[in-house]
Structure formats: structure tokens, C-alpha cells
C-alpha positions, -999 to +999 in steps of 0.1 A: +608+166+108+584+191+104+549+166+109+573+154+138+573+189+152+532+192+146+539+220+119+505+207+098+475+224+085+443+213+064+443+219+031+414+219+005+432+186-013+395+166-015+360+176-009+366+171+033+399+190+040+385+215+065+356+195+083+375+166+094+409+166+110+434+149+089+416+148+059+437+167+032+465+171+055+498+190+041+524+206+066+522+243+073+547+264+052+575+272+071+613+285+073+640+261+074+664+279+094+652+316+118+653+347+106+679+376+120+666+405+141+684+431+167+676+421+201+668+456+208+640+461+181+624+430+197+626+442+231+608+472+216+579+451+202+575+432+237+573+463+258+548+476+232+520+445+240+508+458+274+503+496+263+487+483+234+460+461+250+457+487+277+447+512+245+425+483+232+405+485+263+407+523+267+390+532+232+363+504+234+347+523+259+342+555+240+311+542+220+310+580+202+345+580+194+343+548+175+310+553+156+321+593+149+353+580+135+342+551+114+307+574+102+322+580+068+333+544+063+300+529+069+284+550+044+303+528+018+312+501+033+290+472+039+306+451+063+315+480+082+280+493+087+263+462+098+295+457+124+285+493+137+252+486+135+254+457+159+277+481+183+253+509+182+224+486+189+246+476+224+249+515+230+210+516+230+204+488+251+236+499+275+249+466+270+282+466+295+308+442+294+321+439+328+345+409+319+365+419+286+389+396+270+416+406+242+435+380+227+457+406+203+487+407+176+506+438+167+528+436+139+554+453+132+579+458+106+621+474+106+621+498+081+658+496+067+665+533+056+650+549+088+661+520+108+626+522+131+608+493+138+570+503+124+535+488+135+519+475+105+485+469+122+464+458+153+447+424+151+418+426+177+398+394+164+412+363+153+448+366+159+462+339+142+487+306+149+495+308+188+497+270+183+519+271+153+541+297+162+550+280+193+564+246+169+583+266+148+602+281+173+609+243+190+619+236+152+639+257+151+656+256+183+656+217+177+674+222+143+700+243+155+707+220+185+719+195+161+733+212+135+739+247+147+777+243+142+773+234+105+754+268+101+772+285+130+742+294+147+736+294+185+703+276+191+700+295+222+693+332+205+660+321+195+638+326+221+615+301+238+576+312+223+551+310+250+518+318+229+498+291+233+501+282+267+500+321+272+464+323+253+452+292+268+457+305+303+438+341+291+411+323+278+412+304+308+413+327+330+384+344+320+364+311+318+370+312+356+361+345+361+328+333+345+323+312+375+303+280+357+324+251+363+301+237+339+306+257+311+326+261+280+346+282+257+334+283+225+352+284+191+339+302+167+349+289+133+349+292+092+323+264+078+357+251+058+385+259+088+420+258+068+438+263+100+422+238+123+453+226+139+462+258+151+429+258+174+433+222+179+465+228+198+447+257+214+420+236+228+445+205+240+461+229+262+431+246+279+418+207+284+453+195+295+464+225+316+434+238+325+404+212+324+383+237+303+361+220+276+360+236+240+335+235+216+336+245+179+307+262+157+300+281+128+283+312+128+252+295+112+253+261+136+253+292+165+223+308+148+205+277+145+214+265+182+225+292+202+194+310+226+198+334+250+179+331+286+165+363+304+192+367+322+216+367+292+230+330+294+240+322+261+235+284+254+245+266+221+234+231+214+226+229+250+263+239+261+266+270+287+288+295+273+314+312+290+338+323+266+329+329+227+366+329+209+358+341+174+385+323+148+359+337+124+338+369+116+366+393+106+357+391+065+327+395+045+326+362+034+327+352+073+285+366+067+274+349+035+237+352+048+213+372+080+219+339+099+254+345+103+248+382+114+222+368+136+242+349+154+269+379+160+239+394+175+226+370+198+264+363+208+268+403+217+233+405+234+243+375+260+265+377+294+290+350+278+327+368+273+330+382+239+372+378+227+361+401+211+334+423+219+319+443+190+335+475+204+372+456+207+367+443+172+361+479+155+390+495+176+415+471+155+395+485+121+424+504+100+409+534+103+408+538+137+446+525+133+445+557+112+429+578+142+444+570+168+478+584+150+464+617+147+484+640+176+463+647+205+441+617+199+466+591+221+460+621+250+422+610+253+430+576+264+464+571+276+477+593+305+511+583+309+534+604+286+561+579+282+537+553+269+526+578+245+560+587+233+565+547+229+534+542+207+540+572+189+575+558+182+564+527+159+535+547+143+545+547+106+530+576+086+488+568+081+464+591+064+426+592+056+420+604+016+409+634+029+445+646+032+449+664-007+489+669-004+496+628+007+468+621-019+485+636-050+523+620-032+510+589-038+499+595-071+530+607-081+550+583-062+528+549-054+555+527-045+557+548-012+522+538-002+501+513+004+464+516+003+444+498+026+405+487+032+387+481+062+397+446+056+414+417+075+432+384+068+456+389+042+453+400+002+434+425+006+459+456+000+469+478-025+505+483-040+527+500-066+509+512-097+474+502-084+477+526-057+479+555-084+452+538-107+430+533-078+431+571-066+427+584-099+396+565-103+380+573-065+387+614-071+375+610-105+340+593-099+343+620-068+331+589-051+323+586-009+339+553-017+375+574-002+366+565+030+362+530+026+409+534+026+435+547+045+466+557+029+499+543+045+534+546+045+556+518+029+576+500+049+610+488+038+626+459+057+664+444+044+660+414+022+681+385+040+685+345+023+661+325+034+648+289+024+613+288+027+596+250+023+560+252+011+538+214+006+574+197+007+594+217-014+623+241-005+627+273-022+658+299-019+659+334-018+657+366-010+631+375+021+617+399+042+596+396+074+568+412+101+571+403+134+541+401+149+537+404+191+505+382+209+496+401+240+467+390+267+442+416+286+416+405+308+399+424+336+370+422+358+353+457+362+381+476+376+406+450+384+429+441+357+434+401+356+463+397+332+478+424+309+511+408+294+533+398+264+525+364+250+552+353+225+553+362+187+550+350+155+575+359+128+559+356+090+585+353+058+580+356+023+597+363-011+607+400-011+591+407-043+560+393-022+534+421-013+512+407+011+523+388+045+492+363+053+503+327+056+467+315+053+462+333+023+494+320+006+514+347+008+542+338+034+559+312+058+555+309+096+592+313+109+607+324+139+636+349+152+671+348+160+685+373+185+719+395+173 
């Protein structure tokens, strides 16, 4: 049923999983049956997309109040530093980015004990499984249309999951806005792509619904093809560039050599569309997650006091390591925290007794290497039954999950093209399960049914 649906991924089974479709192939993990959630927490979530990309757009602008806020960081954080480097660069030159494309994911987590639904982060690059997502849910929905009596479930409270047609029209739309008929959108991808059918079914759709040809490259193919004309044209491999849509260049590893952060370079230097720009990319950094929840900050870029009041809502508690009284909380009490990197894609948190172990050793080497974290409150979701199949096999038990919310913003100087909601992705796992990344191993793509 599930290969029926399309649920597959690449795995690295042989020595070719990754570079050539079907090669390696094992289905996605997934949950056999949907997970429960309130109707009115997941109204919350949608109304939250637009306000969020609208915020997205807002702080990217403010060039000193991202490279002010992440000046610490950079200090002791690599990838950091060469990421502001690139943005500062852009500053110098003026670089403006008339057309700006965000293809985000805010994810979000009910705390059981205060019974609030909490953002767990902003994904600005690289939001994950639009394609995927969207199978699930017809799983799902499928599922419970044949046997929804057995399990008395209602196949019709779990709602339709319009992400990839959604993302295809954004990307495009902005492809139009381009105005090269000959051009394409380009995919910018890890050398060994895991989830290549995700952005497969990403690209059939912008060919089927919208004639717009894709193209997929690495960060070092783009540094060994890509050029950029004097008057900013970006061609790769002899392709016209309108869009670049980076699946890749959120993690160190992304960068194993300069040609990889050459070709982020010549990428941000050119007129193509950047999803994202440099500037969009740091806004989704943790610590400016960790800013932006400071009060007064939300007043410098949102003017509207009822969409400040919602944001403020699903902000859970976030601190830098400056903060001495949360810093010695969660050393007396780590399983209330979690401590977070600059870090994206899963596995990269800290938990339980390695918070405390962790902080002990950052104050006691008095190290600059605090500002390389932020220091967040735990969230606490209700375990629920759940059957979660993995490479075939089904496994029962307890689970929790994060609900995470694709919106779309695109505008043209001042006109705003497309701000909206674009569907969601709901991730399982194991409740004794730390981390939530279903391309690192951690969880199970799912979906949700309405009580």
C-alpha cells in the first residue's frame, strides 16, 4: 500500500542509493493510522503561517539587526561566520533582492501541562517533505475509507494536505515573475540526496501544472558550472537561472570544501531568486528564534498588535547563556531544557543530563563557546498509541508529535504575490525519542486527525 501511495525514499542500501532514482529504494517511514489533535490548536498553527512569513520578510531587511544579534555566535561558530560573512559582503555591495521567495515550516508542539500549543522552531531553508506529506495524508484518508469503521475513525477529519501543489505554484510563481520563459528553477542538492523523491514529486508538479523545467546540482557541480554575467544572470551548465531552491546548504557538512562556499557566493551575487536569500536563511538561525522573543523586539517589525499577541502566544520560554538565573535552573533541573546549536536538520540537540554536563563545562572553561546555544524550554506533548512502520516492519507504542505548518511568501518590491498557509506535515516518534528528524532517523512522517 504504502509504494502504491508513492511513500518511498532512497536509502544508502549499495554504493548508488542517492545518485540514481530507484537505486536502494526502501519506503519512507510512516504511521499506520493519523495521529489525534484538537481542531482548535491546528487552526492556531494555520493562522500563524502568514504572520510568520510576513516576519520572515520584515527582519531580513534589517542587515544590522541580524549581524548585531548573531556577532557573538560568529565568534565561535564556524559555519555561522562564513554564512554572515557572505551576508555582510551583500550589505557592502548593496545587493537588493527585489523578488524574495520563502518556502517556510513552523513547527510547533502542545505542551500537555500548560495545554499551549508551542513553536519549536522556524525552518527558512530547506523545509522538508511537501511531497511526502501530501501521500501520507491520501494514505491515510485512503485507509480510513476502507476500514475506518473497523477503527471507528471518520476519514473525513483528516484534512486534505495541499503542500506540494501549494510550493510548486510559489516556486512557480516567482519563476514567472522572473520573466524568462526560457529559464529554470534550480535544485540545489546534497552530493548523496536521501530524500530525492520528495523533490522529485516537487519537480513533476511544477512540469505538469506549471511547464517549469527543474534542474538539480550540487553545490560543487554549481561552482564548477555556474557564472554570473554583468548584469547578474546566473547560468549553470549553460541553463538560465531563475529560481535557486536550496534542498541543501543548511549543515556544515553541506560545505566540505571553498568550492561549495563559492558557489553560495556566486548564487547570492546573481539576479536569480534566492529561496532563500542569505538574509532569509539567518533569520531562521536559533538565535534569532531566541531574539525575536525578547519583549519589545516583535514591535520593531510587526505593527499590528494582535499579530503580536498571536506570536507571542506559541513562544515557548528561549534564553541566550547569558541569562545566570535560567543558566543555573537548568543545571539543577536539565530535564526542563533543551540546549540548542545554531544547527539544522535533526540530531543536533541537547537533552536531560547532557544539558547539565554541557553547561558545567562551557562556564567552567569560561569559554565564548556560550553563544554558539540557546537555552529552551521543554516541551511536553501527551503520549498517544501509535504504530509506526519503519523499512517494512510495524512497531507499537507509545508516541508523541510536532506539527509542523508550510507557509509561501513571495513579493515583488512592494507588492505581495502570495502570502498563505500551505499544508503540514505531522512527524511521530517513540516518546522516549528526543529528536523529531525523519531524515535523520528519528521519527515517522504521519498526518492529523481533527477532534
Amino acid at each position: 500500500m504504502a509504494l502504491l501511495s508513492g511513500i518511498e525514499a532512497t536509502r544508502y542500501l549499495n554504493g548508488r542509493s542517492g545518485k540514481v532514482p530507484g537505486t536502494g529504494l526502501v519506503h519512507a517511514p510512516f504511521a499506520l493510522l493519523p495521529m489525534s489533535f484538537p481542531k482548535v490548536y491546528w487552526r492556531q498553527a494555520c493562522e500563524l503561517a502568514p504572520i510568520f512569513s510576513e516576519l520572515v520578510d520584515r527582519v531580513s531587511l534589517d542587515g544590522t539587526f541580524l549581524q548585531e544579534s548573531l556577532s557573538r555566535t560568529k565568534k565561535v561558530d564556524a559555519f555561522t561566520h562564513r554564512l554572515l560573512e557572505i551576508h555582510s559582503k551583500m550589505l557592502e555591495i548593496n545587493k537588493k533582492e527585489d523578488i524574495r521567495l520563502g518556502l517556510h515550516r513552523s513547527d510547533y508542539m502542545l505542551d500537555a501541562e500548560t495545554k499551549s500549543l508551542f513553536q519549536v522552531e522556524l525552518n527558512t531553508i530547506s523545509s522538508s517533505f511537501p511531497g511526502l506529506s501530501c501521500l501520507v495524508s491520501e494514505l491515510h484518508r485512503n485507509l480510513l475509507n476502507h476500514y475506518g469503521k473497523h477503527v471507528g475513525l471518520d476519514s473525513r477529519k483528516v484534512p486534505g494536505n495541499t503542500a506540494v501543489s501549494r510550493y510548486a505554484e510559489a516556486l512557480a510563481k516567482a519563476w514567472s515573475e522572473y520573466n524568462n520563459s526560457s529559464a529554470v528553477v534550480m535544485f540545489v542538492v546534497q552530493n548523496e540526496e536521501r530524500n530525492m523523491y520528495d523533490q522529485y514529486w516537487l519537480s513533476e508538479v511544477m512540469k505538469e501544472m506549471h511547464g517549469v523545467t527543474t534542474i538539480r546540482k550540487t553545490l560543487a557541480e554549481i561552482d564548477a558550472e555556474g557564472r554570473v554575467s554583468s548584469d547578474g544572470t546566473l547560468t549553470v551548465n549553460g541553463h538560465t537561472v531563475a529560481v535557486v531552491y536550496f534542498r541543501a546548504g543548511y549543515s556544515p557538512s553541506d560545505y566540505p570544501s571553498e568550492s561549495e562556499w563559492r558557489a553560495r557566493f556566486l548564487m547570492e551575487q546573481s539576479a536569480a531568486i534566492k529561496c532563500p536569500s542569505i538574509s532569509y536563511h539567518l533569520v531562521g538561525t536559533k538565535k534569532i528564534q531566541q531574539e525575536l522573543a525578547k519583549p519589545n523586539v516583535l514591535e520593531r517589525f510587526i505593527d499590528n498588535k494582535d499579530d503580536i499577541a498571536k506570536l507571542r502566544k506559541c513562544f515557548a520560554g528561549l534564553w541566550s547563556l547569558d541569562n545566570e538565573d535560567v543558566v543555573k535552573s537548568a543545571i539543577e533541573k536539565p530535564e526542563l531544557y533543551v540546549l540548542k546549536p545554531q544547527r539544522e536538520g535533526g540530531g543536533n540537540n541537547i537533552y536531560g543530563d547532557d544539558v547539565r554536563e554541557t553547561l558545567f563545562r562551557l562556564k567552567s572553561e569560561g569559554s565564548e563557546e556560550l553563544s554558539a546555544y540557546i537555552l529552551m524550554q521543554r516541551i511536553f506533548p501527551t503520549a498517544s498509541l501509535a504504530y509506526l512502520v519503519r523499512e517494512g516492519v510495524c512497531h507499537r507504542g507509545d508516541a508523541i508529535s510536532e506539527l509542523g505548518i508550510y507557509g509561501a511568501y513571495l513579493r515583488n518590491k512592494d507588492k505581495v504575490i502570495m502570502n498563505d498557509q500551505c499544508g503540514y506535515l505531522m512527524r511521530t516518534k517513540v516518546s522516549s525519542s528526543n529528536e523529531g528528524g525523519v531524515a535523520a532517523g528519528f521519527a515517522v512522517l504521519d498526518s492529523i486527525y481533527l477532534n
